[in-house]
C-alpha positions in Angstrom: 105.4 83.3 106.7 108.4 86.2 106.7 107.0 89.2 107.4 110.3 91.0 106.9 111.2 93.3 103.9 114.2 93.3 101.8 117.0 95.3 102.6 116.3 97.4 99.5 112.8 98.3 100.9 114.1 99.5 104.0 116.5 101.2 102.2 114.0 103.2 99.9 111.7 103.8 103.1 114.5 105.8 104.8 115.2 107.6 101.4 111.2 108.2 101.2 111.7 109.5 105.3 114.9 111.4 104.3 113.5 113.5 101.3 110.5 114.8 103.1 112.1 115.5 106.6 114.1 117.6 104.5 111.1 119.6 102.7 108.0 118.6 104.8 107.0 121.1 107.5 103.4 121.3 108.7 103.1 125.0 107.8 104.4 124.2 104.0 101.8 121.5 104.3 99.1 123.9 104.8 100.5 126.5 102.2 100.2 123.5 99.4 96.4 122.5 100.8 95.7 126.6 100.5 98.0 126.6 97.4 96.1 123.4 95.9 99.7 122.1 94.6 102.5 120.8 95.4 105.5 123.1 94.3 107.3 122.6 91.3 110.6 121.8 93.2 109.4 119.2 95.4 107.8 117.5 92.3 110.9 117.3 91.0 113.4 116.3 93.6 110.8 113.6 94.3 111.6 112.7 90.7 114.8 113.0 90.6 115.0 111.0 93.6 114.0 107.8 91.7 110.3 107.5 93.8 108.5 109.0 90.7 109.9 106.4 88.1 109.5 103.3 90.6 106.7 101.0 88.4 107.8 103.2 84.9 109.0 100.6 82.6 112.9 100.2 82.4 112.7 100.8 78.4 111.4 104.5 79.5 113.6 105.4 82.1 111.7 104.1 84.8 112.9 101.4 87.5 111.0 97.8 87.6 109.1 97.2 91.0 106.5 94.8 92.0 103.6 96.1 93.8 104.7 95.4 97.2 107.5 98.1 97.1 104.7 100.1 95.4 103.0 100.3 98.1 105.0 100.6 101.1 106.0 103.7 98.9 102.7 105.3 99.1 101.7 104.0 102.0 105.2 105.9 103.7 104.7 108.9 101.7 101.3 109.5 102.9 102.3 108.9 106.5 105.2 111.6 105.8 103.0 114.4 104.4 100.1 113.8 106.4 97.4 114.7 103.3 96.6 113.5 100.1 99.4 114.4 97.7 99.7 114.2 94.0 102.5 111.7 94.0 99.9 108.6 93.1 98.5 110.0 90.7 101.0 111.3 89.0 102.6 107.8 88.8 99.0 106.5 87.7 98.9 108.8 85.0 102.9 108.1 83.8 102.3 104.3 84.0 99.0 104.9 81.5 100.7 106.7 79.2 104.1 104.3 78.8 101.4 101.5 78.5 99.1 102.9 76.1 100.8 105.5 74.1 102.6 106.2 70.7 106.5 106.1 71.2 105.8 109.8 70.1 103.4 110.6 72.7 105.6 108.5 75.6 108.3 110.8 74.7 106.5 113.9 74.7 104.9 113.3 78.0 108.3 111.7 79.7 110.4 114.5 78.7 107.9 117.0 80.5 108.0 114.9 83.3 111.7 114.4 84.0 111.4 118.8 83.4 108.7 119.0 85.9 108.2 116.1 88.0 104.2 116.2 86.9 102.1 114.8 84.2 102.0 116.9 81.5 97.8 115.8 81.2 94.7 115.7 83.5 92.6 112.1 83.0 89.2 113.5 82.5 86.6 110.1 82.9 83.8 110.9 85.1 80.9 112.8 83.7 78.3 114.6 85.5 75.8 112.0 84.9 78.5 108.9 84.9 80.4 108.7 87.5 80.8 104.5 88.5 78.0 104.0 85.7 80.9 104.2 82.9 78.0 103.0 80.3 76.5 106.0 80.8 79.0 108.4 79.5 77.5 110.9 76.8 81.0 112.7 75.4 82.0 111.8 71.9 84.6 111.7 69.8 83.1 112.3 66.4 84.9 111.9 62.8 84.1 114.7 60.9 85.9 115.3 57.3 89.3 113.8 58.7 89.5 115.1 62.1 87.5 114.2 65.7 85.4 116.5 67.3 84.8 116.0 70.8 82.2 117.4 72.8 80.8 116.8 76.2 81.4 117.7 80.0 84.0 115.6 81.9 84.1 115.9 86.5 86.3 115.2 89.3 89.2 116.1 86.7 92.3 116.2 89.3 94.9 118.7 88.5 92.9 119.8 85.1 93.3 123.6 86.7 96.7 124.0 85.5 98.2 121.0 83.4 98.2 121.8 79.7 96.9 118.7 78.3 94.2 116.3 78.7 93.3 112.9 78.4 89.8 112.4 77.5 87.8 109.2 77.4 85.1 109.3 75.0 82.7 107.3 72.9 83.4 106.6 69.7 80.5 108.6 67.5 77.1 107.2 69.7 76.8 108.4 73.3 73.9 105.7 74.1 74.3 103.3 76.8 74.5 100.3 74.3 77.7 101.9 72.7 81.0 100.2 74.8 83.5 101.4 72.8 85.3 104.3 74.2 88.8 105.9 73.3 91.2 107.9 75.1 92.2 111.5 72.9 95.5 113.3 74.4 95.3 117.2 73.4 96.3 120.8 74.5 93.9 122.6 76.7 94.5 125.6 74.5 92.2 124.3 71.4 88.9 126.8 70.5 86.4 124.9 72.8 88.1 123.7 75.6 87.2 125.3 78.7 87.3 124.6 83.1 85.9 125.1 86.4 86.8 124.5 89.9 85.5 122.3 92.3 85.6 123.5 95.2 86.1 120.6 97.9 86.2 119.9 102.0 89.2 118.1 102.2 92.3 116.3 99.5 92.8 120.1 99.0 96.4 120.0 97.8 95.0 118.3 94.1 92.5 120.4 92.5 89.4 119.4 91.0 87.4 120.6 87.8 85.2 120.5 85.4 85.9 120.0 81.7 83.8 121.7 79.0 84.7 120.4 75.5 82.3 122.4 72.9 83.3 120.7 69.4 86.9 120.7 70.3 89.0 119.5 66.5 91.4 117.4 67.5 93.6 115.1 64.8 93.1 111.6 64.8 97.1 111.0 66.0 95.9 112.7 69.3 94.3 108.9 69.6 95.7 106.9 72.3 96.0 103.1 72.3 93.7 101.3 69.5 90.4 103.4 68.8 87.3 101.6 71.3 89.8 100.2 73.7 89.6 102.8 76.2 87.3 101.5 78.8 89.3 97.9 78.5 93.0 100.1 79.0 91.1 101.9 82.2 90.0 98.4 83.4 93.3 96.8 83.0 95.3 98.7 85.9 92.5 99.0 88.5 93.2 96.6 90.5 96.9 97.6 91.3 95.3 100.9 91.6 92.9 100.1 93.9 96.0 98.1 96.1 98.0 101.8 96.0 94.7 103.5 97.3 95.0 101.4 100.4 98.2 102.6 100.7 97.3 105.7 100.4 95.0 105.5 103.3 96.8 103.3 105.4 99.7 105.8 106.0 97.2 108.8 106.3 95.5 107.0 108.9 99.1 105.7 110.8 100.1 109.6 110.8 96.8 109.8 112.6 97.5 106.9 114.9 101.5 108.9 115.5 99.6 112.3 116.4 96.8 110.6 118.6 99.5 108.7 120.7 102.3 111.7 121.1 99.5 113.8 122.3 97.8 110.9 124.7 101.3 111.0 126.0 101.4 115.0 126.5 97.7 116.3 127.7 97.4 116.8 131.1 93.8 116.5 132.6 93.1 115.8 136.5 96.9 115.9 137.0 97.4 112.6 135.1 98.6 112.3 131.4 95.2 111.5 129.5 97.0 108.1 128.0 97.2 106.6 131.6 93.2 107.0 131.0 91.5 103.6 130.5 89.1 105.2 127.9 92.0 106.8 125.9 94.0 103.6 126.1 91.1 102.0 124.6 90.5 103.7 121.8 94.5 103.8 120.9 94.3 99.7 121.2 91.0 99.6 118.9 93.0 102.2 116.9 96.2 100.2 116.2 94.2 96.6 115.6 92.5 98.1 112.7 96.3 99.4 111.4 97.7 96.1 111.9 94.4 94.1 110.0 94.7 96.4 108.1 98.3 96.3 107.1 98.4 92.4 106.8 95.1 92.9 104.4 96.8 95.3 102.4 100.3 93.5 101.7 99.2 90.3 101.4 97.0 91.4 98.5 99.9 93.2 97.2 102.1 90.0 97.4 99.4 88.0 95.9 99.6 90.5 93.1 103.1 90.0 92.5 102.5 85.8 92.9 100.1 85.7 89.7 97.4 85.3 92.4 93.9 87.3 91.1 93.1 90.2 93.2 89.8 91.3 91.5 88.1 90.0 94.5 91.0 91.1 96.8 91.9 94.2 95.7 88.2 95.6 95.9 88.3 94.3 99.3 91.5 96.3 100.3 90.6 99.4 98.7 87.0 99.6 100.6 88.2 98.5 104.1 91.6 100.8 104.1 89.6 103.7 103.2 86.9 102.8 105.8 89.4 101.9 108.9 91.0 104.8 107.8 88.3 107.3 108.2 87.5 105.3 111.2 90.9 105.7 112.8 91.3 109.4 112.0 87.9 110.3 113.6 89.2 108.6 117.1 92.3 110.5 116.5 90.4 114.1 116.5 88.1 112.5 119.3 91.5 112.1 121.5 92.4 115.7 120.8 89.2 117.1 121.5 88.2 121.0 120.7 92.2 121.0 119.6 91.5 118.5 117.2 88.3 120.5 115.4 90.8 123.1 114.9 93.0 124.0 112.0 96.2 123.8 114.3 96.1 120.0 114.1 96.9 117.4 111.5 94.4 115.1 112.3 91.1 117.2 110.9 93.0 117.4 107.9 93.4 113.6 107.6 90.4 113.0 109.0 89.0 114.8 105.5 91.2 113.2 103.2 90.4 109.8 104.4 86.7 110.6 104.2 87.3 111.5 100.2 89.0 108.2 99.6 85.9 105.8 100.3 84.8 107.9 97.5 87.4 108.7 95.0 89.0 105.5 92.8 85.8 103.9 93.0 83.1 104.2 96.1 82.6 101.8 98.7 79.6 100.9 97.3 80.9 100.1 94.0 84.0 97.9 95.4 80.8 95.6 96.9 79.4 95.1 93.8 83.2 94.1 92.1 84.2 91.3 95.2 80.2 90.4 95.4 80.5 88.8 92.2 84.0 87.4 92.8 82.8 86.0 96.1 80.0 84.7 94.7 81.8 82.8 92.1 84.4 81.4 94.8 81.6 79.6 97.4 79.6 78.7 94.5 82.6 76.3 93.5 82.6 74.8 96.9 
């Protein structure tokens, strides 16, 4: 197999290296994570760089890429920054909308985007009471005399601190568990009704969390986006790419945890010896890069087989749940090697350390990526 990448992937991983060793210090890292955003400048040179548009279709202004390039992306922009940025999501959120929206609504959100570099809406799913247990969501969308009234309490909604507009998934008319069909509503966060609250968290601190309050919010029924009790099929649809860039995600958190581990193995005196030339040390660096490199090989051959019209259900599951675990995994041998330092805000590697820990929970637990390959693996040795 050739494991090399085309020139223009190389090409837009030294653009990706380029743009933040030019507005990347650790110190404006820390102001963002204390901040909980990514200023508005950096957002947009990002864009305007061309990485925010990579996966946007063409007929929208965005550049065609296959997942591969995708994910060398994230995974390169994670290793750069060295936390959990916005940039993912923010893509996530502009791919949903181009797929599922009005040519009204694609316009409106696109032109605040190429303005701001950010989506113009927070995606409010999760509830307090259905979290992976999507059949259990209890906020409605209600016709009433013409218009929809939505009310209900929506978690874990990233960035809904400051963006203007949501988008709410929500059951058409009957919360019970029996009712599948589920729309997604785009509206202002100004309407009588709407309300927030933080979340406080312990680490992915540069993208805020909150809750949603919707208390009979009136919406019009052109807030509707994509055909009315196709929501939960349109959220289904993209996870599996989604759960490919999550690895990414983790994977380059975890190699700027492998970079940190080995300059400073290379740097800490103890008993007059470098602690690298340590057999110990040594040891946990080699267990440290075979999980990258498994990892790695796990994570772009999925990717490929993505781009080969090769299913990933099975795949992608698998990828998202072992990145986020080896990453964890590698991060915590990374604070081990640093040692008091490495408990300490002065060092990178706590920070990762937290944000990898929050990714074998967010996009879908660890738990819950079992129970998606289970069934899939089931299937395949059943047919043997």
């Amino acid at each position: 197999m050739d494991f090399r990448m085309m020139d223009e992937q190389e090409l837009l991983l030294e653009s990706v290296r380029e743009f933040f060793g030019s507005v990347v210090t650790e110190d404006k890292v820390q102001q963002w994570c204390s901040d909980h955003q990514v200023p508005d400048e950096v957002t947009k040179g990002y864009c305007d760089a061309g990485f925010g548009y990579l996966g946007i279709p063409e007929e929208y202004g965005g550049v065609p890429c296959d997942t591969l390039t995708r994910t060398l992306l994230i995974e390169e922009v994670h290793r750069q920054v060295a936390s959990v940025t916005p940039f993912l999501l923010n893509s996530v959120a502009m791919f949903n909308i181009c797929e599922f929206g009005s040519p009204e609504q694609i316009k409106f959100c696109l032109d605040i985007y190429q303005r701001t570099g950010k989506p113009c809406f927070a995606m409010a799913i999760s509830e307090p009471g259905a979290g992976s247990d999507n059949s259990a969501m209890s906020t409605t969308a209600r016709k009433v005399d013409g218009k929809i009234v939505l009310r209900g309490q929506k978690t874990w909604v990233t960035n809904g601190e400051y963006t203007p507009y949501f988008l709410v998934w929500a059951k058409d008319e009957d919360p019970s568990r029996k009712n599948r069909n589920i729309s997604m509503w785009l509206f202002p966060r100004n309407l009588p009704g709407v309300s927030t609250s933080p979340i406080s968290k312990i680490g992915q601190t540069m993208t805020p969390f909150c809750d949603l309050y919707l208390d009979d919010v009136i919406i019009n029924e052109s807030c509707l986006v994509g055909e009315r009790g196709k929501g939960f099929i349109n959220l289904m649809k993209n996870f599996e790419v989604e759960h490919i860039l999550a690895g990414a995600q983790s994977l380059g958190l975890a190699q700027a945890a492998m970079d940190d581990a080995a300059a400073y193995a290379s740097q800490r005196v103890q008993f007059e010896k470098t602690i690298g030339s340590f057999q110990l040390i040594q040891k946990k660096l080699a267990d440290m890069e075979m999980k990258l490199q498994a990892a790695r090989n796990f994570l772009y051959k999925t990717a490929w087989d993505s781009d080969n019209g090769i299913p990933v259900q099975m795949g992608s599951a698998l990828v998202k749940r072992y990145l986020a675990r080896i990453a964890t995994e590698v991060c915590s041998e990374a604070v081990q090697i640093f040692g008091g330092f490495g408990y300490t805000t002065e060092t990178r590697v706590g920070r990762l350390w937290k944000d990898c820990r929050g990714n074998q929970i967010a996009a879908g637990t660890d738990e819950i990526m079992v129970h998606i390959a289970g069934r899939q693996i089931l299937k395949k040795y059943s047919n043997l």
